[in-house]
C-alpha positions, 0 to 999 in steps of 0.5 A, spaced: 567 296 121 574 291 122 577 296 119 576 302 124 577 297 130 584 295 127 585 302 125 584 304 132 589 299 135 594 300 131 593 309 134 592 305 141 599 301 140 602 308 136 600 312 143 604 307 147 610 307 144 610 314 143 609 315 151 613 309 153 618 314 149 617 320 152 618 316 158 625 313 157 627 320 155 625 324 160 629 318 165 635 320 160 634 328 161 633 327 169 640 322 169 643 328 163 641 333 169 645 328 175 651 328 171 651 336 170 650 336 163 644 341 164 644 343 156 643 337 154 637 334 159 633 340 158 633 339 150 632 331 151 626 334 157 624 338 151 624 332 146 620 328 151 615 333 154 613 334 146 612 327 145 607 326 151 606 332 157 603 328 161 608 321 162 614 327 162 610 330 168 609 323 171 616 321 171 619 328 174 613 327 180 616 320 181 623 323 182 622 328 186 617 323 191 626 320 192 
């Protein structure tokens, strides 16, 4: 039973990083997009939004709120 919990944190703390991630890269796709670089803010939004849809969709909510 100690087992499947520290397992189950272990997937908890993974899906944490892995949405801080796609968080960070969405940032870096929208800074991408500010400079002009458009290619390459759509291949970072990519990479992100495959990692975690939801925390990408979170990130553009909130800059488009600015």
């Amino acid at each position: 039973m100690a087992e499947k919990a520290a397992s189950q944190n272990k997937t908890d703390t993974g899906d944490q990083a892995t949405t801080e991630e796609a968080r960070r890269l969405a940032k870096e796709a929208i800074a991408e997009l500010k400079r002009g670089n458009k290619e390459e803010a759509e291949f970072v939004l990519n990479e992100a939004r495959d990692l975690d849809k939801a925390a990408v969709d979170e990130v553009v909510r909130g800059q488009r709120k600015k």
